[in-house]
Backbone as XML, in Angstrom:
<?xml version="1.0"?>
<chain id="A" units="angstrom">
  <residue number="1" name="UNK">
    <atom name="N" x="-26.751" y="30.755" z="13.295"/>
    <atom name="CA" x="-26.357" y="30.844" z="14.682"/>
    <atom name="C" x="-24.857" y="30.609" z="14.788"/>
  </residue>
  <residue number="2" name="UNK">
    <atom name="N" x="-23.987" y="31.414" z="15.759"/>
    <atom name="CA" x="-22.615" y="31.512" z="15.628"/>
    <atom name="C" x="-22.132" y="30.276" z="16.581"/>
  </residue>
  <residue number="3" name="UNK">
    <atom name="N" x="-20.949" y="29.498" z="15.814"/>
    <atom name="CA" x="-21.262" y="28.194" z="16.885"/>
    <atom name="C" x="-19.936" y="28.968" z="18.255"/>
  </residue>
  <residue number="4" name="UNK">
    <atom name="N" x="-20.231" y="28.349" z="19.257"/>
    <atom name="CA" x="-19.468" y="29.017" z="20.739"/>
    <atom name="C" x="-18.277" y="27.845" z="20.495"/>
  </residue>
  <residue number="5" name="UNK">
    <atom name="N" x="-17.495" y="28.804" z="21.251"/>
    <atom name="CA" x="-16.085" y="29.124" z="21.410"/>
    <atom name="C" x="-15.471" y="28.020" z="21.807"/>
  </residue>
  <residue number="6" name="UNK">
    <atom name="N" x="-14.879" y="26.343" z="21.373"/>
    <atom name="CA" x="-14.365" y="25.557" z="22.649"/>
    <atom name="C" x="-13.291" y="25.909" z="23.136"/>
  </residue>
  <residue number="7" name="UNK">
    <atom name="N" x="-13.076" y="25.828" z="24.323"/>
    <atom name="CA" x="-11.456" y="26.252" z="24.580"/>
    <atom name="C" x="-10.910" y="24.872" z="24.961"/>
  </residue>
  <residue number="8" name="UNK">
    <atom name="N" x="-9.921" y="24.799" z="24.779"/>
    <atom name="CA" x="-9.100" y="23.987" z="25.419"/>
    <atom name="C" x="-8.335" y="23.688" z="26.984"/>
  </residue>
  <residue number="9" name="UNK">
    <atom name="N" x="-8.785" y="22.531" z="27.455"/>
    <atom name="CA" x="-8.203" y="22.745" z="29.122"/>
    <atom name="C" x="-6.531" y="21.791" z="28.798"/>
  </residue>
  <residue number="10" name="UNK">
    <atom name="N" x="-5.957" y="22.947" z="29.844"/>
    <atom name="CA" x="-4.463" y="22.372" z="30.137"/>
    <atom name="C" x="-4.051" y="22.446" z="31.577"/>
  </residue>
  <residue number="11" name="UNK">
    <atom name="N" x="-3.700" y="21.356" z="32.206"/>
    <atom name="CA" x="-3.591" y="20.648" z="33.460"/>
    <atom name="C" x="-2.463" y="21.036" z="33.963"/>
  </residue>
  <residue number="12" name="UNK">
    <atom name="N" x="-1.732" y="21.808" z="35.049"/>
    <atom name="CA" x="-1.366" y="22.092" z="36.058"/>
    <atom name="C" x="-0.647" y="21.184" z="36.377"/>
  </residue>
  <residue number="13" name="UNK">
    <atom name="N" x="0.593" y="20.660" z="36.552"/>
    <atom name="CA" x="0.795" y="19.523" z="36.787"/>
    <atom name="C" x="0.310" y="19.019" z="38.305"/>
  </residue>
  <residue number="14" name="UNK">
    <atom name="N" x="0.159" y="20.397" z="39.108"/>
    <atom name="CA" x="0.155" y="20.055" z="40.614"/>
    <atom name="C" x="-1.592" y="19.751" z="40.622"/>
  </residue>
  <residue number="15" name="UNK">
    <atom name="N" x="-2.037" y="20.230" z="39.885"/>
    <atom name="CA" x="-3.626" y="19.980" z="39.515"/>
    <atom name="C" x="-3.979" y="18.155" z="39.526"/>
  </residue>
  <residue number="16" name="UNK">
    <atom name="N" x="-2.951" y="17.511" z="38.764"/>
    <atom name="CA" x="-2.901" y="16.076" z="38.642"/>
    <atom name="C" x="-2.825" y="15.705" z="39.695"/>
  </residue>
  <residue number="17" name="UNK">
    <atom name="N" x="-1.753" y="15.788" z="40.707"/>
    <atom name="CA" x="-2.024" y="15.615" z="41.732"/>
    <atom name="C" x="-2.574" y="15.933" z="42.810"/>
  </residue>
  <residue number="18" name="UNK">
    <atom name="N" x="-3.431" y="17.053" z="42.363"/>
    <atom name="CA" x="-4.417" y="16.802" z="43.740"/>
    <atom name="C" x="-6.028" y="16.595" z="43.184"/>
  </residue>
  <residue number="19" name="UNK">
    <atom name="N" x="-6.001" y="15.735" z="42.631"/>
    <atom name="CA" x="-6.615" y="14.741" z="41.558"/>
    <atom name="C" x="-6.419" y="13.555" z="42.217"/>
  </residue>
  <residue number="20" name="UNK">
    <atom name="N" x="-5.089" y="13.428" z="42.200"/>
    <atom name="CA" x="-4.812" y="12.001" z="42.751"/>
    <atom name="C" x="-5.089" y="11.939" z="44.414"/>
  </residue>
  <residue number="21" name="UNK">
    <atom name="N" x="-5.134" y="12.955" z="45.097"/>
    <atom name="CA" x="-4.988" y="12.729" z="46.744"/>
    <atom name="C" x="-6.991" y="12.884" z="47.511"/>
  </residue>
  <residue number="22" name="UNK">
    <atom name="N" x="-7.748" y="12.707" z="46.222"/>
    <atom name="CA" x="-8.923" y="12.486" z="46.089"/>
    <atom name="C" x="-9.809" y="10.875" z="45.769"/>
  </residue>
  <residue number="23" name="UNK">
    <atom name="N" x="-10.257" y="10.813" z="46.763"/>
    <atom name="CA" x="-10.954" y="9.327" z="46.371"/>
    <atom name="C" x="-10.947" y="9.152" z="44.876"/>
  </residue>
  <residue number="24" name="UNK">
    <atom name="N" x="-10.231" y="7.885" z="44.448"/>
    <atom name="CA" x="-11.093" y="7.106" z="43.522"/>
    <atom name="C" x="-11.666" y="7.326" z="41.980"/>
  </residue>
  <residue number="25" name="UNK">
    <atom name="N" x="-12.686" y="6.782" z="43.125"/>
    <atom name="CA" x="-14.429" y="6.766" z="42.676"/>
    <atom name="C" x="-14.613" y="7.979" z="42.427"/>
  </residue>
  <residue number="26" name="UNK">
    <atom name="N" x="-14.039" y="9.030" z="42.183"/>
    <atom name="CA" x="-14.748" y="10.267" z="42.077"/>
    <atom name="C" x="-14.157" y="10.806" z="40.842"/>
  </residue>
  <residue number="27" name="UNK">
    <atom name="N" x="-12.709" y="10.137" z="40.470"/>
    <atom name="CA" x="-12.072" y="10.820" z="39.155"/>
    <atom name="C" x="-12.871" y="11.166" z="38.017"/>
  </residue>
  <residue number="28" name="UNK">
    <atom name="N" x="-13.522" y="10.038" z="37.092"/>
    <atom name="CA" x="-14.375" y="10.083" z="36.409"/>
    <atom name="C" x="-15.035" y="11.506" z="36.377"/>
  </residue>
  <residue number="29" name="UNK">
    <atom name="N" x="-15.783" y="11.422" z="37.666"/>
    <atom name="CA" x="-16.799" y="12.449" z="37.699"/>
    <atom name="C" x="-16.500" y="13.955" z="37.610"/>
  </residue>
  <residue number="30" name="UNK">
    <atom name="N" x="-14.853" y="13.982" z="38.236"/>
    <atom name="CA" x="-14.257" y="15.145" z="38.206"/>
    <atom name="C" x="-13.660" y="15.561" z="36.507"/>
  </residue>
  <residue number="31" name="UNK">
    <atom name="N" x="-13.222" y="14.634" z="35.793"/>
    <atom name="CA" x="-12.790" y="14.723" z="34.545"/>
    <atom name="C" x="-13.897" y="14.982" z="33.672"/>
  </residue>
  <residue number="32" name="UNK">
    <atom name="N" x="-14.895" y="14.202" z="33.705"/>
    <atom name="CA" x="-15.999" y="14.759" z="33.006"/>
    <atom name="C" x="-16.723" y="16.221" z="33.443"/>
  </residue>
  <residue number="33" name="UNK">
    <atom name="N" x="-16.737" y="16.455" z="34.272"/>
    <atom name="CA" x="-17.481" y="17.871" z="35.159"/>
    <atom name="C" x="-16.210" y="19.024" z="34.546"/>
  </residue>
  <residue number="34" name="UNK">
    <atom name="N" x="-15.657" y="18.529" z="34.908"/>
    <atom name="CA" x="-14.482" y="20.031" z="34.415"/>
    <atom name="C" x="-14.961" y="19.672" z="32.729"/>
  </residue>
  <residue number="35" name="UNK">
    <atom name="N" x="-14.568" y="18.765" z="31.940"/>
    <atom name="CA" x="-14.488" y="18.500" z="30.603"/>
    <atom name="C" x="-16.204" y="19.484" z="29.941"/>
  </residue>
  <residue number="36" name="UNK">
    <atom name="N" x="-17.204" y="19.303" z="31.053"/>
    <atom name="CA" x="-18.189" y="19.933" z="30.345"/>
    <atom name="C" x="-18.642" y="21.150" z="31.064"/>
  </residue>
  <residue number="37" name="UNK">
    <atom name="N" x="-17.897" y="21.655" z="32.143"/>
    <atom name="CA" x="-18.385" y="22.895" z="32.596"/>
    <atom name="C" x="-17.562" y="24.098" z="31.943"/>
  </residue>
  <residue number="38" name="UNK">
    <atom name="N" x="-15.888" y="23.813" z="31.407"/>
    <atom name="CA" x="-14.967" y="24.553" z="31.182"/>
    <atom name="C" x="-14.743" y="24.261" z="30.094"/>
  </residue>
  <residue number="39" name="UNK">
    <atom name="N" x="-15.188" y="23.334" z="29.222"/>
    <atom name="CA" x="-14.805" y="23.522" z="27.800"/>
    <atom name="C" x="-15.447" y="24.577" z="26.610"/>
  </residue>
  <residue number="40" name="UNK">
    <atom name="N" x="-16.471" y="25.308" z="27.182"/>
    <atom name="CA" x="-17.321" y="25.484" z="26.657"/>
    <atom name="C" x="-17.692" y="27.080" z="27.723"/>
  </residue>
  <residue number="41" name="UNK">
    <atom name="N" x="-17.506" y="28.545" z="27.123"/>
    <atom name="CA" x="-18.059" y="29.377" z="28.399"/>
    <atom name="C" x="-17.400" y="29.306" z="29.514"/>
  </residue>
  <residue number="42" name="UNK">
    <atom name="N" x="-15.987" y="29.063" z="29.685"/>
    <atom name="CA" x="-15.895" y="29.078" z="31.428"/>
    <atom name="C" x="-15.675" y="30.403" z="32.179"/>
  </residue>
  <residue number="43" name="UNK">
    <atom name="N" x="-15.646" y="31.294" z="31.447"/>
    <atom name="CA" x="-15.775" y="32.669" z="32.249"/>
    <atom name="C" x="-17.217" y="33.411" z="32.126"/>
  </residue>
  <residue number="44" name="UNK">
    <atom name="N" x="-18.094" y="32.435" z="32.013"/>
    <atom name="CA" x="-19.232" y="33.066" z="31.899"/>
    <atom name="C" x="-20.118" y="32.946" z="33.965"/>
  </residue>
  <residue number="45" name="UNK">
    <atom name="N" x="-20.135" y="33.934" z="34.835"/>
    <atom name="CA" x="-20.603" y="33.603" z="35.790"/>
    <atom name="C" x="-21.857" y="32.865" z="36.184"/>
  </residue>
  <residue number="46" name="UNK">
    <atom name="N" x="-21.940" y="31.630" z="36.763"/>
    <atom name="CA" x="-23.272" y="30.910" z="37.238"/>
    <atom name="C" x="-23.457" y="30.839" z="38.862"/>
  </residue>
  <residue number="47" name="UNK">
    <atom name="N" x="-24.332" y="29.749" z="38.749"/>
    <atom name="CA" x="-24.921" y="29.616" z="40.193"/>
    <atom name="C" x="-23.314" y="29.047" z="41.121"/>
  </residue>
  <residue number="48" name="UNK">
    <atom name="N" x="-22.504" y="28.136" z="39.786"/>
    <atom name="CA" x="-21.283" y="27.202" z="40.761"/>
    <atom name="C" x="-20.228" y="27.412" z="39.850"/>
  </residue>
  <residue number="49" name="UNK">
    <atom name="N" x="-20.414" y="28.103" z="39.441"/>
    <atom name="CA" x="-19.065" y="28.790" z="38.914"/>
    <atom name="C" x="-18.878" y="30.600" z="38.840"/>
  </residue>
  <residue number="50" name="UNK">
    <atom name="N" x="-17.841" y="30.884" z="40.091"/>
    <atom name="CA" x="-17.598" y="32.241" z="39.825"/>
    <atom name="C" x="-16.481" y="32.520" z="39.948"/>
  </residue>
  <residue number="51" name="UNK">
    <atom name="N" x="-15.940" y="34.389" z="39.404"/>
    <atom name="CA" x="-14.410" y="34.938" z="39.532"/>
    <atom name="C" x="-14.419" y="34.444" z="41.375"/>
  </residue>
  <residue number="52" name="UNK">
    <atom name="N" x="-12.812" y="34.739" z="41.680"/>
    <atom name="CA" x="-12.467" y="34.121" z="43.041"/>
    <atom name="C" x="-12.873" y="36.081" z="43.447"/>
  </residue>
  <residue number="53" name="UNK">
    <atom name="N" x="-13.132" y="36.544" z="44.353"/>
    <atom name="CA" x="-12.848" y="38.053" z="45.381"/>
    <atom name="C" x="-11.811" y="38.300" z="45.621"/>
  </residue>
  <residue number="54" name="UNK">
    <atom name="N" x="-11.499" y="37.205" z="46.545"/>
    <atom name="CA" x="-10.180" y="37.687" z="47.384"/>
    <atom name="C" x="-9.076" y="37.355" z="46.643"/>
  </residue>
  <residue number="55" name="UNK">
    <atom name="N" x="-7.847" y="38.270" z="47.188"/>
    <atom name="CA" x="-6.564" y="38.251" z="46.570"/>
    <atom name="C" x="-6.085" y="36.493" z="46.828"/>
  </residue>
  <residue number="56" name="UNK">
    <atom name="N" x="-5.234" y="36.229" z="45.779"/>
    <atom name="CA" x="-4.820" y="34.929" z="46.400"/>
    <atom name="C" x="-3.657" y="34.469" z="45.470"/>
  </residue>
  <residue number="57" name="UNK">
    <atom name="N" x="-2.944" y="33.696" z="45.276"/>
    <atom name="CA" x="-1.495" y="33.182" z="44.455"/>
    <atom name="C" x="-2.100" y="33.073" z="43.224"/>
  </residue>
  <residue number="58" name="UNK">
    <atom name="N" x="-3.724" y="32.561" z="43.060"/>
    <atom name="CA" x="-3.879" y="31.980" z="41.529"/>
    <atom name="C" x="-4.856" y="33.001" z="41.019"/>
  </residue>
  <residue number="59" name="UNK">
    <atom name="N" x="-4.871" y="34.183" z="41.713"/>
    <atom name="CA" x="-5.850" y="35.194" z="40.996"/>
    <atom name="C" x="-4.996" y="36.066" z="39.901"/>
  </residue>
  <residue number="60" name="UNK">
    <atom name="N" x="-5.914" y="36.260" z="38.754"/>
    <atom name="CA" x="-7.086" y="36.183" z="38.490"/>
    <atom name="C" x="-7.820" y="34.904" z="38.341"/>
  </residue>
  <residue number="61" name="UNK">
    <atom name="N" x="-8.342" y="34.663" z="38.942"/>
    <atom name="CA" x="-9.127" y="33.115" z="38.799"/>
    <atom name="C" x="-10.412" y="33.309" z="38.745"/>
  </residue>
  <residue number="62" name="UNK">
    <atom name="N" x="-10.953" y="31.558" z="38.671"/>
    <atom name="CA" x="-12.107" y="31.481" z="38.978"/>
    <atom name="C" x="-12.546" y="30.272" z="39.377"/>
  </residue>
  <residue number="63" name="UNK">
    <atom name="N" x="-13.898" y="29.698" z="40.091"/>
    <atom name="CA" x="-13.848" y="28.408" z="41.464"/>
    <atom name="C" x="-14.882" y="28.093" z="40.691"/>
  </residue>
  <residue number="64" name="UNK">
    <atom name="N" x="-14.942" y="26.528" z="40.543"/>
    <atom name="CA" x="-15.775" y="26.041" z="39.592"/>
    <atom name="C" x="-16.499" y="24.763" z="41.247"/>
  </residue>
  <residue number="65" name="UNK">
    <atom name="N" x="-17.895" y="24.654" z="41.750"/>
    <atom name="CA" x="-18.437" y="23.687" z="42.744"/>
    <atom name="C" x="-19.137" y="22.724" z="42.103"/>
  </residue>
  <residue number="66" name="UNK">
    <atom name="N" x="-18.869" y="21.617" z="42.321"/>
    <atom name="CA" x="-19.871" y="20.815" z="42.221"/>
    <atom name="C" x="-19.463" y="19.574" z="42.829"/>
  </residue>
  <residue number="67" name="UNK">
    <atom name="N" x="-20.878" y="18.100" z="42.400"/>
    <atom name="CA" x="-20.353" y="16.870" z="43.086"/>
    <atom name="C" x="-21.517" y="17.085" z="44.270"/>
  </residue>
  <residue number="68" name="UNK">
    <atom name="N" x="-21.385" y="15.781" z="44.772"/>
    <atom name="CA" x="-22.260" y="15.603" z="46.205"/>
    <atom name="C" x="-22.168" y="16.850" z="46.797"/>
  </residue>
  <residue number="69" name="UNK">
    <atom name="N" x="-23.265" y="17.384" z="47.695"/>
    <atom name="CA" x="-23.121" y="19.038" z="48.521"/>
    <atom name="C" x="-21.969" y="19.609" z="48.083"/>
  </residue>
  <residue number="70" name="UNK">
    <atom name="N" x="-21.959" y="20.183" z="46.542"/>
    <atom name="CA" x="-21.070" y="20.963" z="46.160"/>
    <atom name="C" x="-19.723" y="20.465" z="47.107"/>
  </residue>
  <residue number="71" name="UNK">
    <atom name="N" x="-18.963" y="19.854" z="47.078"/>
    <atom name="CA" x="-17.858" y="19.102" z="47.709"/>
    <atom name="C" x="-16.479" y="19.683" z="46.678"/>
  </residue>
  <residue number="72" name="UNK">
    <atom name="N" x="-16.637" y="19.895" z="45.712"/>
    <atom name="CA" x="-15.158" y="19.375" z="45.065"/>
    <atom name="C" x="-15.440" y="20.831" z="44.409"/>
  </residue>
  <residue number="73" name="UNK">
    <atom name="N" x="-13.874" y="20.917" z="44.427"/>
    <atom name="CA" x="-13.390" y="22.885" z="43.954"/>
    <atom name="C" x="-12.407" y="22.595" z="42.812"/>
  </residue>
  <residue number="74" name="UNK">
    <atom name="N" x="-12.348" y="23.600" z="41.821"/>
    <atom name="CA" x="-11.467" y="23.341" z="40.840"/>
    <atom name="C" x="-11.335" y="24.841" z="40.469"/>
  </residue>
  <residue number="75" name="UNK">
    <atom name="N" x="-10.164" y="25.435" z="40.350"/>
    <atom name="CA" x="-9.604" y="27.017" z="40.582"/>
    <atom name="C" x="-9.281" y="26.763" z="39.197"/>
  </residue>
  <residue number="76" name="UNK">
    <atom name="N" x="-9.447" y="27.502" z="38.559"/>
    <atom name="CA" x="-8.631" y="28.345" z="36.977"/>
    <atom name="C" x="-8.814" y="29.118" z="36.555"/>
  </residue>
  <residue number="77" name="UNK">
    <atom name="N" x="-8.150" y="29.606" z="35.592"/>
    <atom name="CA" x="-7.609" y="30.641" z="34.859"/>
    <atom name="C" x="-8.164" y="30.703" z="33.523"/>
  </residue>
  <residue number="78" name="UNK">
    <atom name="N" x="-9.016" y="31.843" z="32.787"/>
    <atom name="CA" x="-8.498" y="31.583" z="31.270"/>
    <atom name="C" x="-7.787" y="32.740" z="30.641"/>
  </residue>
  <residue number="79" name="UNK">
    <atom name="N" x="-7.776" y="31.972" z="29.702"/>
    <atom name="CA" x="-7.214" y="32.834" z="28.853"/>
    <atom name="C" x="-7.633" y="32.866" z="27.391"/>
  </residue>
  <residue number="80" name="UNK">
    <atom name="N" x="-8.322" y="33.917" z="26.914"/>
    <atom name="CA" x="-9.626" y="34.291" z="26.068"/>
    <atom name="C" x="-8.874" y="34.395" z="24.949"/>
  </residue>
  <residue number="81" name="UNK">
    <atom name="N" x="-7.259" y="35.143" z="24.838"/>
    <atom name="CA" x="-6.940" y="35.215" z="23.622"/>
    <atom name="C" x="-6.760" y="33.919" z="22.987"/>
  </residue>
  <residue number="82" name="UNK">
    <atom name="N" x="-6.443" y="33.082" z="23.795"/>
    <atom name="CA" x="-5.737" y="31.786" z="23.353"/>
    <atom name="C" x="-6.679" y="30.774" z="23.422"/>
  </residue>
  <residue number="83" name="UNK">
    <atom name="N" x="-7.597" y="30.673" z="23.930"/>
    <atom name="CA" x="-8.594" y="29.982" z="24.283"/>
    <atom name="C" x="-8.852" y="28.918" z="24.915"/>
  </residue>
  <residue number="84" name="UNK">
    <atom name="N" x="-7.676" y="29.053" z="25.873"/>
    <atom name="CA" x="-7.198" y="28.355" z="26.873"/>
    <atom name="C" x="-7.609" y="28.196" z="28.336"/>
  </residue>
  <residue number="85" name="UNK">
    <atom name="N" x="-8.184" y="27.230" z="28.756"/>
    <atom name="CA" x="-8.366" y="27.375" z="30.053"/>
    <atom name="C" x="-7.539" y="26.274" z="31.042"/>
  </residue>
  <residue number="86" name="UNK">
    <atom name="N" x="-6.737" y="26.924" z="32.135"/>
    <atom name="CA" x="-5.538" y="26.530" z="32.679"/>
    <atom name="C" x="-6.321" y="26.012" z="34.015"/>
  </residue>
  <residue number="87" name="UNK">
    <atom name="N" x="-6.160" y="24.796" z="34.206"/>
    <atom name="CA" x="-6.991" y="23.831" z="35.872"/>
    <atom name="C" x="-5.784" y="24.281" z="36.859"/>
  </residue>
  <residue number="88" name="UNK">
    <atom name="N" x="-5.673" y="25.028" z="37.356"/>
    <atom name="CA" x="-4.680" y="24.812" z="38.524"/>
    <atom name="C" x="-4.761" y="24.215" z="39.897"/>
  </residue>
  <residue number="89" name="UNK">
    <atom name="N" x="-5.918" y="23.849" z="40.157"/>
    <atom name="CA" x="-5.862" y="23.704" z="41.670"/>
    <atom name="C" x="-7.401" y="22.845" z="41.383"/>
  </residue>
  <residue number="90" name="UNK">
    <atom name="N" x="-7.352" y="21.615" z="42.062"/>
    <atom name="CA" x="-8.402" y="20.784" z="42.558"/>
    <atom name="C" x="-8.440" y="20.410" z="43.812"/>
  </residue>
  <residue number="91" name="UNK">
    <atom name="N" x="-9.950" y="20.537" z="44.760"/>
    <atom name="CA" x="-9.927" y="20.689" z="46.299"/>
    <atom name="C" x="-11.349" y="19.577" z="46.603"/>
  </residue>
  <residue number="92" name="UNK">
    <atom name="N" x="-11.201" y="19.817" z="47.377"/>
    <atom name="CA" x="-12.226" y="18.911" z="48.426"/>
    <atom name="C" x="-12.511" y="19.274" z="49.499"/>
  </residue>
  <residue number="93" name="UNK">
    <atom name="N" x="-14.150" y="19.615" z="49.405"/>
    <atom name="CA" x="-14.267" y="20.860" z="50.624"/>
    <atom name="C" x="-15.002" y="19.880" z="51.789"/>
  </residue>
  <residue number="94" name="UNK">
    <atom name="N" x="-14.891" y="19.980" z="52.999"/>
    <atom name="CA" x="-15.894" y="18.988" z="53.867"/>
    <atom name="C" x="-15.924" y="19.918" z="55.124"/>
  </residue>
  <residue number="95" name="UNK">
    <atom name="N" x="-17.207" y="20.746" z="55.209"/>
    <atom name="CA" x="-17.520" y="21.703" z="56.375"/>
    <atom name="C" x="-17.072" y="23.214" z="55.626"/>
  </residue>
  <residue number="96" name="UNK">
    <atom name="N" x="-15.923" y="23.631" z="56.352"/>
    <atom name="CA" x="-15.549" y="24.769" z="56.414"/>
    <atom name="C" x="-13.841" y="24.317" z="56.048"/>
  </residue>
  <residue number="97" name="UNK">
    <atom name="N" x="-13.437" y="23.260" z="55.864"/>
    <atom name="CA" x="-12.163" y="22.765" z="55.852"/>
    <atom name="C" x="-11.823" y="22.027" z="53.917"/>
  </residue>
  <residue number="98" name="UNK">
    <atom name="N" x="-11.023" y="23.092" z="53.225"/>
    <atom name="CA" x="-10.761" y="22.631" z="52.155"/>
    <atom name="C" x="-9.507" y="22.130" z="52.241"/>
  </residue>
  <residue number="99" name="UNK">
    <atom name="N" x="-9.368" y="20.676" z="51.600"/>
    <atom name="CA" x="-8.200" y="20.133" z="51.121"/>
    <atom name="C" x="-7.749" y="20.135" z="49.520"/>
  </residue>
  <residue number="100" name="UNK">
    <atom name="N" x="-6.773" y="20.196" z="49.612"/>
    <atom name="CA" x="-6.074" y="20.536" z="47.969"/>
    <atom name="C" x="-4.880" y="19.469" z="47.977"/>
  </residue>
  <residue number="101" name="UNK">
    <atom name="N" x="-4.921" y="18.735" z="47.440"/>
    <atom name="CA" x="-3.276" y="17.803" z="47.569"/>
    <atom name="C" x="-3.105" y="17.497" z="48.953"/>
  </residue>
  <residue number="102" name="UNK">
    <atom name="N" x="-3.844" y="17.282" z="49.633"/>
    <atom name="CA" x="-3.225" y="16.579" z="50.883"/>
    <atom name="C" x="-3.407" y="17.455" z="52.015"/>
  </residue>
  <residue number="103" name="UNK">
    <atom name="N" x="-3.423" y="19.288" z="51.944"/>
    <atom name="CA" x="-2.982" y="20.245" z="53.055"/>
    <atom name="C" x="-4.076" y="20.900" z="52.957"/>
  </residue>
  <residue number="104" name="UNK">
    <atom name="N" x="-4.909" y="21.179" z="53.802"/>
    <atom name="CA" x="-5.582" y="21.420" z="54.589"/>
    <atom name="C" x="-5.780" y="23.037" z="54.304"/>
  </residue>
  <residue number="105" name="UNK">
    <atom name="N" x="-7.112" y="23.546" z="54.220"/>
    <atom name="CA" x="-6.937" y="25.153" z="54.341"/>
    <atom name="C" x="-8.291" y="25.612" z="55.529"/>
  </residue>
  <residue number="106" name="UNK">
    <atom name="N" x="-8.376" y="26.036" z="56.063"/>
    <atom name="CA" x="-9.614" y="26.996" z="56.732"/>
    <atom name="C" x="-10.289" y="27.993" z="55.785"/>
  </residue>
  <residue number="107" name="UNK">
    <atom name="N" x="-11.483" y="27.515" z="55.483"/>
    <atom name="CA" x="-12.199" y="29.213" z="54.973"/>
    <atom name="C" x="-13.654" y="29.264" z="55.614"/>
  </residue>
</chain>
């Protein structure tokens, strides 16, 4: 059996901080959740992880959900030759109102 692919995650610096403008209590959970959803397959489409649709600054991407009622968003990039997968953007969704670092978006 062929063993799968790990890639490596590399952090965004603005990614760190909006890491930091997130409760707490929740880091852990976010470091480990990315550490085992994206190390391993992250361009493979699931139920809470898919490519983004719409045009946007960090496309080609892709939106990784999870956490209490799917709450917390994490946007990246890979990159297959290198086997790299790039975190750019960590959010916090509550309703219809995502926060990313502090600012506020409508979707």
């Amino acid at each position: 059996m062929a063993r799968a692919r790990v890639y490596r995650l590399v952090y965004d610096p603005k990614a760190l901080d909006h890491v930091r403008a997130i409760h707490r209590k929740f880091h852990s959970m976010i470091r480990d959740r990315i550490k085992g959803q994206l190390s391993r397959q992250p361009n493979v489409e699931t139920r809470n992880r898919k490519p983004l649709s719409r045009p946007s600054w960090i496309a080609p991407a892709w939106e990784l959900r999870f956490g209490p009622d799917n709450r917390f968003r994490v946007f990246y990039r890979v990159d297959e030759g290198a086997s790299v997968v790039q975190v750019l953007a960590v959010g916090e969704k509550k309703g219809n109102v995502l926060s990313v670092g502090g600012k506020e978006f409508r979707v």
